[in-house]
Legacy VTK file of the C-alpha trace (Angstrom):
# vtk DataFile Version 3.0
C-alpha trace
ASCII
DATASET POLYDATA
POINTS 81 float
159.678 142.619 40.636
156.621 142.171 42.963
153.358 141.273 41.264
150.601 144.374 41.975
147.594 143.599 44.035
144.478 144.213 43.550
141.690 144.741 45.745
137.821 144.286 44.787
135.248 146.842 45.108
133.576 144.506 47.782
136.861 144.429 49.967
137.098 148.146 49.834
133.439 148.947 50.805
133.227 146.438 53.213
136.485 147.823 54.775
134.993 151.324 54.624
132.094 149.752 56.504
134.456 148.605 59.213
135.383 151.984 59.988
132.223 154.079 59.928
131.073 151.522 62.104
134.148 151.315 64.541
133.813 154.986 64.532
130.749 155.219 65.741
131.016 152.852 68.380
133.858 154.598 69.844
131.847 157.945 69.221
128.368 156.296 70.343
129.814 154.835 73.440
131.838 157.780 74.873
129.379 160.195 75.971
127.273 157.810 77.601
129.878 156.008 79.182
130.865 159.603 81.099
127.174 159.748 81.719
127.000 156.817 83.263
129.973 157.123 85.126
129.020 160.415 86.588
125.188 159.125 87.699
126.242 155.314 88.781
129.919 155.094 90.457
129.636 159.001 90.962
133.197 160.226 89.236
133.954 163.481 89.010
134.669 165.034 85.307
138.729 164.725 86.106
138.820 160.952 86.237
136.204 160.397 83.759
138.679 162.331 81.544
141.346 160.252 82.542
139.562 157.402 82.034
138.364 158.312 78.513
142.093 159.353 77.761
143.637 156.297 78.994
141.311 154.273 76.608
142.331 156.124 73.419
146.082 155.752 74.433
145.298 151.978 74.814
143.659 151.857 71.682
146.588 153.798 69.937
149.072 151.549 71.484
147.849 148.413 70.734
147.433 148.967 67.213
150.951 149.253 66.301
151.717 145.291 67.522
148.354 144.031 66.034
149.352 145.651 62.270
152.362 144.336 62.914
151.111 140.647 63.926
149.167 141.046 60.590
152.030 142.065 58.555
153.624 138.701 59.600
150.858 136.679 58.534
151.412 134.321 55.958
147.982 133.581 54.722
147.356 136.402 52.847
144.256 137.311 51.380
145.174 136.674 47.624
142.367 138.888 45.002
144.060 138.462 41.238
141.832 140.638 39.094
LINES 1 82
81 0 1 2 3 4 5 6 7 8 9 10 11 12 13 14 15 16 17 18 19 20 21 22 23 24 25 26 27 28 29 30 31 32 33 34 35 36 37 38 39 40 41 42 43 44 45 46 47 48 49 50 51 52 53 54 55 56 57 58 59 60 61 62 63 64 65 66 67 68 69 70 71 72 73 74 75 76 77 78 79 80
């Protein structure tokens, strides 16, 4: 039988922290990237929507082999409460 982990408060909130603020760059950054795009290197809505697509599919793609890569891990992150 596996022993149960526990996680601390700290490790939760700071997690929760992580994702707000990953959220909110990838929020944050989107519109004005498709600003900038459009006023600078004068794209046209089509590829900036490709663009922006091709970034989330990235994103979705890569996190599959990194959760992986941290499954493997053997230094765990040991909390015994």
């Amino acid at each position: 039988m596996q022993k149960q982990r526990r996680l601390s408060k700290e490790s939760l909130r700071s997690l929760d922290y992580l994702n707000v603020f990953l959220a909110d760059v990838r929020d944050g950054v989107g519109p004005y990237l498709s600003i900038y795009l459009k006023a600078s290197a004068n794209w046209n809505p089509a590829q900036i929507g490709l663009a922006m697509s091709a970034s989330a599919i990235a994103t979705v793609i890569a996190q599959t082999p990194a959760g992986a890569l941290v499954d493997r891990l053997r230094q765990k992150l040991t909390n015994d409460l």
